[in-house]
C-alpha positions in Angstrom: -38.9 -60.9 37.1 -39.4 -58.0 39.6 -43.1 -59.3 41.0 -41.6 -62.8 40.7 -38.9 -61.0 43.4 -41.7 -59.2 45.2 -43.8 -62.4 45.8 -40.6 -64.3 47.2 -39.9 -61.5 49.9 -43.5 -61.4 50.8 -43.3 -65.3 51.2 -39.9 -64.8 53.6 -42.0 -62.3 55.2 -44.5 -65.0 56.4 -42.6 -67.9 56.8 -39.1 -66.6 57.7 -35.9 -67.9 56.1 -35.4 -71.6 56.4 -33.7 -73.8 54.3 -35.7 -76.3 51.8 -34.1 -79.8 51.7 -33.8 -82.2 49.0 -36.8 -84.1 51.1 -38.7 -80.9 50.9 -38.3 -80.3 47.5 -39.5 -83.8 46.9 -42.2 -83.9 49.3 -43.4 -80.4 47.5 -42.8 -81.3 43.9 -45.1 -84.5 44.5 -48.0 -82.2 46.2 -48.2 -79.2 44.9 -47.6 -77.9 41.5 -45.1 -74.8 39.6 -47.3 -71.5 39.2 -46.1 -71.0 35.7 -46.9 -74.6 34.8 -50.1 -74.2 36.3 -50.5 -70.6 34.7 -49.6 -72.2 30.9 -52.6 -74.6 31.6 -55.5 -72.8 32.6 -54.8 -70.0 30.0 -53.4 -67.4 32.6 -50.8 -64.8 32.6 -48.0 -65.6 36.1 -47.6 -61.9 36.5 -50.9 -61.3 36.4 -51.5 -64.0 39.2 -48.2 -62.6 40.6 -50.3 -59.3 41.3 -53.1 -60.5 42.9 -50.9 -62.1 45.1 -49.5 -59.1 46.1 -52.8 -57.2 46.0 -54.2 -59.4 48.0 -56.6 -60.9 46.2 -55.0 -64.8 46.0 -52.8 -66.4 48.5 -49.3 -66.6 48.1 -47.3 -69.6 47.1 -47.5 -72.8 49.8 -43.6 -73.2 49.4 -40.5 -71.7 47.7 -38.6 -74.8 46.3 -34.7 -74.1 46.6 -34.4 -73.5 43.0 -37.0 -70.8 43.1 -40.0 -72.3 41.5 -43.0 -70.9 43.1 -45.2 -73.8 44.1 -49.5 -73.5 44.8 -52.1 -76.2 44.9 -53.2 -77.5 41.7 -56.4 -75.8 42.9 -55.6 -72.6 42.8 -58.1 -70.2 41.2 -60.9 -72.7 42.4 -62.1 -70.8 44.9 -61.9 -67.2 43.3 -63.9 -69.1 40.5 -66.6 -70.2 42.7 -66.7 -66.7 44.8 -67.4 -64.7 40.8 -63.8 -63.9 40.5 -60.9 -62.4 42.6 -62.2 -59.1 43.5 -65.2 -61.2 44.9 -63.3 -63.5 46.8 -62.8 -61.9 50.1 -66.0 -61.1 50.8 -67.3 -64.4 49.7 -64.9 -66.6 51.8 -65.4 -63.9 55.1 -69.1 -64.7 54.5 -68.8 -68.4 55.5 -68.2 -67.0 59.4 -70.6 -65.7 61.2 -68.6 -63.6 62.9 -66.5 -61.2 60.8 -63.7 -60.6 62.8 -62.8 -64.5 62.6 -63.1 -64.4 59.2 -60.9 -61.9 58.1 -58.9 -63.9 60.8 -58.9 -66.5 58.6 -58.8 -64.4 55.4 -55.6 -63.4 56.3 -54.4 -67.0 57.2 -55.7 -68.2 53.8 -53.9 -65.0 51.9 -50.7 -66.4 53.8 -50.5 -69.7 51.9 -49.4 -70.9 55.1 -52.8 -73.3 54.8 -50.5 -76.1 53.1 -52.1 -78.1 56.5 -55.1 -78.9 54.1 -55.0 -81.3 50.8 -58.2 -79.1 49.9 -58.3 -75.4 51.2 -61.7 -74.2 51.5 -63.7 -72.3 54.2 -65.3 -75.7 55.3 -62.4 -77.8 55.5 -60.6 -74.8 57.4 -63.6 -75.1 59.8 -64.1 -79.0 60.0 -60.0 -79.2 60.9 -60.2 -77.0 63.9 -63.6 -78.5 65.0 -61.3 -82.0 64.5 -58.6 -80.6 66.1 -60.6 -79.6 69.2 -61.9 -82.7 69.4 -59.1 -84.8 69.5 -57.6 -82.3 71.8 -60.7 -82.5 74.5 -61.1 -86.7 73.7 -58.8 -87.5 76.7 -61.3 -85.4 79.2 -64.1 -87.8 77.9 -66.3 -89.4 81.1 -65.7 -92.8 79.2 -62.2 -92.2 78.0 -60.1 -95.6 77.7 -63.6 -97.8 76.2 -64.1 -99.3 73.2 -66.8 -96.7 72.4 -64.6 -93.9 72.9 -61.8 -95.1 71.3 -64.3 -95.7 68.2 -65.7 -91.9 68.4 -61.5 -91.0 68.6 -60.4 -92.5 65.7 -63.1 -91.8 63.5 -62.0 -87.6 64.1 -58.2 -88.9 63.7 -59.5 -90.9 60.5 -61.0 -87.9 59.4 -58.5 -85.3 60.0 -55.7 -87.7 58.4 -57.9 -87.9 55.3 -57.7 -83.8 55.2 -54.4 -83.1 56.2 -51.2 -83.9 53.8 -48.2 -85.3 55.2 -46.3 -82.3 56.1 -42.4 -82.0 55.6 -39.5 -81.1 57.4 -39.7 -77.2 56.9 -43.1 -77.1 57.5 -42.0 -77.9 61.5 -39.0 -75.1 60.5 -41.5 -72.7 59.7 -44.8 -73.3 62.0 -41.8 -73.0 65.1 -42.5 -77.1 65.7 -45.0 -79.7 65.5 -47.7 -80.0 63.1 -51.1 -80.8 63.7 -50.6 -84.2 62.2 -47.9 -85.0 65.0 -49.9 -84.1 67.7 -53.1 -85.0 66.5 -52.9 -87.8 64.1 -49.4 -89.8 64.5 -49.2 -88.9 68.4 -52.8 -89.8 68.9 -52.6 -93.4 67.5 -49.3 -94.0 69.0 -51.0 -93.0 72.2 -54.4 -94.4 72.4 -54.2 -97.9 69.8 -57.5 -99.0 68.4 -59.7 -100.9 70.2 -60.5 -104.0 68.7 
């Protein structure tokens, strides 16, 4: 029970204290999955997991449901398991930068949990969102904004980011201080800029 209370003040730590909805809980139930379910199985202990949480050595939970229930991707241990194991993991997931700084940048991101932006969190869909997202961002500047061509090229990056991104729920917006990227760059985007047919 105690590192079950330690990893829910790191988790307020990171994300602050905001309420979870009945629409959260639901939204998070249908996405993600309960650590100790998840723990029972694959064969491993929660307080051992619990630890390398804390250690640093696994990201944190993606949400705290309001009853408590600690909830992470059904992938969890995916990554560690392709890196040789936890104590591999960080240097194996830094490696996929080339420069180190950014990627203990985005260590620390990752280590969060706060990556819930991805259905699939991996160094190369980290990388392919923010290439997307600059995209998308920069599309408007485009010599030949407004044509059919470029309204192709647009949608294919919003088609592509939608497929990577989840939906999102309300405290996500509580937590990240506003809009996702799926408001501004997906939903916004089409609302803004229809498909030309």
């Amino acid at each position: 029970m105690e590192l079950r209370k330690r990893v829910a003040e790191r988790f307020r730590e990171v994300n602050g204290e905001h309420p979870m909805t009945a629409a959260d809980d639901g939204y998070v139930s249908r996405q993600f999955v309960v650590l100790e379910e998840l723990c029972a199985a694959t064969g491993r202990d929660p307080d051992g997991v619990r630890r390398l949480m804390l250690d640093r050595r696994l990201p944190l939970p993606g949400y705290l449901r309001s009853d408590g229930a600690e909830m992470v991707p059904a992938d969890l241990f995916a990554l560690a398991e392709r890196a040789g194991g936890p104590e591999r993991l960080a240097a194996w997931f830094i490696g996929h930068w080339a420069d180190p700084a950014r990627g203990a940048a985005e260590w620390d991101g990752y280590l969060s949990g706060r990556y819930v932006c991805l259905r699939s969190v991996t160094p190369d869909t980290i990388r392919r969102k923010d290439e997307l997202v600059a995209a998308i961002r920069s599309a408007p500047e485009a010599p030949d904004a407004g044509s059919v061509a470029w309204s192709a090229r647009l949608h294919a990056l919003v088609d592509e980011l939608d497929a990577l991104e989840p939906a999102f729920t309300g405290y996500d917006r509580l937590r990240f201080g506003g809009l996702t990227s799926r408001d501004t760059c997906v939903d916004a985007v089409r609302a803004r800029y229809p498909r030309c047919e």
